[in-house]
C-alpha positions in Angstrom: 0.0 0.0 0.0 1.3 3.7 -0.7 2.1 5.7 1.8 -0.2 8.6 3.3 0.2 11.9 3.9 3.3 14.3 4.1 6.6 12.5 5.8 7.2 13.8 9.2 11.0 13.6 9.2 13.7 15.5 6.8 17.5 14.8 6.3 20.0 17.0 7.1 21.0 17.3 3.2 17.5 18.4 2.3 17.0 20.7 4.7 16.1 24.2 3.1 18.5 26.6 2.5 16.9 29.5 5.3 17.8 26.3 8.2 21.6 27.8 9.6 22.7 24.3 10.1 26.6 23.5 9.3 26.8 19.3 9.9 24.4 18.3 6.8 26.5 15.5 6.0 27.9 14.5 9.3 24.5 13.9 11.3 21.6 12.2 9.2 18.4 13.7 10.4 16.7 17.2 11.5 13.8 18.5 12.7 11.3 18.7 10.6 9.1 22.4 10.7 5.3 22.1 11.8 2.5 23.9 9.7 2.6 27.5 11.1 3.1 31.0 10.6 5.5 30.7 8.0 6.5 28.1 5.4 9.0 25.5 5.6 11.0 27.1 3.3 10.9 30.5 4.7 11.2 29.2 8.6 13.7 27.3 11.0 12.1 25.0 14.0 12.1 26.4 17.0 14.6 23.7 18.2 16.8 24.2 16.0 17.7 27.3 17.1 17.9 26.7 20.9 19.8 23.4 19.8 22.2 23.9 17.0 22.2 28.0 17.0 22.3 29.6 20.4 23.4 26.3 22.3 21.1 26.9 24.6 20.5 23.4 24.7 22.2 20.1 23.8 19.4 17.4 23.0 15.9 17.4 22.2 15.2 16.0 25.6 16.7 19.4 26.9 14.9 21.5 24.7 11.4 20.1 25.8 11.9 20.2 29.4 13.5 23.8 28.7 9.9 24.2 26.2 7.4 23.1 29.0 8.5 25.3 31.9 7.4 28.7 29.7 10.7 30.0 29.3 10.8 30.9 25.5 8.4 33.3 23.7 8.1 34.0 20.2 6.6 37.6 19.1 5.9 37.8 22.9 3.9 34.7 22.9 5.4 31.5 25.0 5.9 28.6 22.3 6.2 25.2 23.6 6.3 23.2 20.4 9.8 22.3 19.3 8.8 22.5 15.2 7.2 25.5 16.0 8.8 27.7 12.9 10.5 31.1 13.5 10.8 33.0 10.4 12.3 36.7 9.2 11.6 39.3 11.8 10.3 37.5 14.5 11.3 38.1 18.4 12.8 35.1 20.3 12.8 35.6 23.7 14.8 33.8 26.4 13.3 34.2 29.4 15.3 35.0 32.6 16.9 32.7 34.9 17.0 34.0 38.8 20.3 37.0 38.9 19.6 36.9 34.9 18.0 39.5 32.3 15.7 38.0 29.4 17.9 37.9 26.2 16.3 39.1 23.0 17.4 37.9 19.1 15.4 38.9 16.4 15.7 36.1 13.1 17.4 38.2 9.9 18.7 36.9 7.0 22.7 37.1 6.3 24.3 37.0 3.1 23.9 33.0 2.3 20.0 33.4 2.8 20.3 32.0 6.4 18.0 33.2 9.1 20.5 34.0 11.9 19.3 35.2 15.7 21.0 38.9 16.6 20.7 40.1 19.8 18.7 43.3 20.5 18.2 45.8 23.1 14.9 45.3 25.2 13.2 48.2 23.8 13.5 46.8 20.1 11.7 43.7 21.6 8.4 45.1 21.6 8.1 45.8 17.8 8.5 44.6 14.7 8.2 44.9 10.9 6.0 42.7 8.5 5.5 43.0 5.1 2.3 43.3 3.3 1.7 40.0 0.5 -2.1 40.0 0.5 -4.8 42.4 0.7 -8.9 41.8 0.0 -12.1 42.7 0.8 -13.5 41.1 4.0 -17.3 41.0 4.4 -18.8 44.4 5.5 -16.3 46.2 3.3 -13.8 46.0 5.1 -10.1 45.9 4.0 -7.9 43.1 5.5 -4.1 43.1 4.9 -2.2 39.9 5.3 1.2 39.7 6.7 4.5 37.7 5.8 4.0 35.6 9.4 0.6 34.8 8.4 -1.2 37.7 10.6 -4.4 39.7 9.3 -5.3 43.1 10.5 -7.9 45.4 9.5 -6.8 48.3 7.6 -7.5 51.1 5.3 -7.0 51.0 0.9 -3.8 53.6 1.5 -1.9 50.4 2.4 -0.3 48.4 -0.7 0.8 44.8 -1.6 4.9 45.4 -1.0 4.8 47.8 1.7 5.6 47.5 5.6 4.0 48.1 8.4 5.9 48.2 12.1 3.7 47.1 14.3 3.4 46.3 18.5 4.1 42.9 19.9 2.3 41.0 21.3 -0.9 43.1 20.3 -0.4 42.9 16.9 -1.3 47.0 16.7 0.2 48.9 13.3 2.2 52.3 14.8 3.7 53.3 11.3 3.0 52.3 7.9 6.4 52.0 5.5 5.7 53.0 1.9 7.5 50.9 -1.1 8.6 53.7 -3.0 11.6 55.8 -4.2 13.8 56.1 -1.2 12.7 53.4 0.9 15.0 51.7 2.7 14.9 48.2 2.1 16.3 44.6 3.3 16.4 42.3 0.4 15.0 38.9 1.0 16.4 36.8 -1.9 18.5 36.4 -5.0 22.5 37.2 -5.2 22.2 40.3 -2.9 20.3 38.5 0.1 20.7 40.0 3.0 21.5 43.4 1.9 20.2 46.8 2.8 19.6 48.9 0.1 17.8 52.8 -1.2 15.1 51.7 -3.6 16.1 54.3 -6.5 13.2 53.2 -9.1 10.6 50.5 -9.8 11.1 49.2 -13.5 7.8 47.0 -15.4 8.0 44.3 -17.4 6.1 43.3 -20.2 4.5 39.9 -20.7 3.6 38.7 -17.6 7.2 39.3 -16.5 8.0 40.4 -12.3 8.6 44.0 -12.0 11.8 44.8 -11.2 13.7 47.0 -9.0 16.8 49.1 -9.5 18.3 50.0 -5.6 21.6 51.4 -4.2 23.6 50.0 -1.4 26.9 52.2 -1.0 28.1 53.1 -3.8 27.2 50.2 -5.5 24.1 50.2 -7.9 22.2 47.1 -9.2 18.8 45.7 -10.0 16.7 42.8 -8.5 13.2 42.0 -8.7 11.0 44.4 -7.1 9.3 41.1 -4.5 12.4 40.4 -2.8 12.4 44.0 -1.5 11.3 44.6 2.3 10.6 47.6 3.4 12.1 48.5 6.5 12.8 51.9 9.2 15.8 53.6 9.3 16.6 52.1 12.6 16.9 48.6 10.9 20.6 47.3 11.3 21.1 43.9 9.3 23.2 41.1 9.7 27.0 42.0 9.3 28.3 41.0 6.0 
């Protein structure tokens, strides 16, 4: 009989490129993301990071017992699955031991297309920037926006497919929306140039059904990449270092 369903384990070897792990062909097997927030390819497992990233822990055994007393939160929230997936821009939070203060990372890319913890000050903990990639009309009229973590807020039609918003954590509440457009400080999310911040300078169409492109500045270099893999985000933003 043929098997069922989606397989719940994943080799080290196949593991997607955003995972930061450095032993694919030394250990066999690695934990496998649950459905979530983000998409397997976009996300790392929760133990993963605590495991193989931030040593925080050194088996899965560790991780659970670490998981069930309530000491990690994600976005503000306390996760206690270890597939949960943490994806770009999310807030992991390492709750405080006794004599300890909580220790804050928040998941950016670096210039492989890894999704690498950096430590941030507690007052950069409570907010956070998603990118807009739906928007429709909600019964009553109303406009709903959807967010690169999978949230859904309410908003008005000023607010665009491409742009940003920075928002309040836990709540969820928009404080500032971030416009796609000339000037716009962006982090780019994929292709050759992954990782880097860049001044959007001009959005170029295509013809035929082809992706707009986008022609930015980082420095004094100039290039051009297609306009999706631009995220908008505030001049506060500092990236991974390159």
């Amino acid at each position: 009989m043929a098997k069922r369903g989606k397989k719940k384990s994943m080799k080290r070897i196949a593991a997607p490129k955003a995972v930061p792990v450095y032993d694919k062909k030394i250990r066999k097997w690695i934990v496998k993301a649950c459905p979530g927030p983000h998409g397997k390819n976009s996300a790392v497992p929760l133990e993963i990071l605590l495991k193989d990233v931030l040593k925080v822990c050194q088996t899965h055994k560790e991780v659970k017992i670490v998981l069930s007393k309530r000491l990690i939160k994600v976005d503000g929230r306390i996760r206690a699955e270890p597939k949960f997936p943490v994806g770009l821009m999310d807030v992991l939070t390492i709750a405080s031991k006794p004599g300890e203060s909580d220790k804050n990372y928040r998941i950016l890319l670096d210039k492989k297309g890894r999704l690498i913890p950096t430590e941030i000050q507690d007052d950069r903990s409570k907010e956070k920037t998603a990118k807009i990639v739906n928007k429709h009309r909600a019964h009553g009229g109303k406009i709903v926006i959807t967010l690169h973590d999978g949230r859904n807020m309410v908003a008005d039609n000023h607010l665009k497919v491409g742009d940003s918003v920075a928002m309040k954590i836990p709540e969820g509440k928009m404080e500032k929306h971030l416009k796609l457009q000339k000037g716009a400080r962006c982090l780019i999310q994929n292709g050759k140039h992954v990782g880097t911040i860049a001044t959007l300078e001009e959005i170029i169409p295509r013809a035929a059904g082809k992706p707009y492109e986008a022609r930015v500045k980082s420095g004094k270099e100039e290039f051009i990449t297609v306009a999706k893999y631009l995220f908008v985000v505030d001049e506060g933003f500092n990236g991974v270092e390159r």
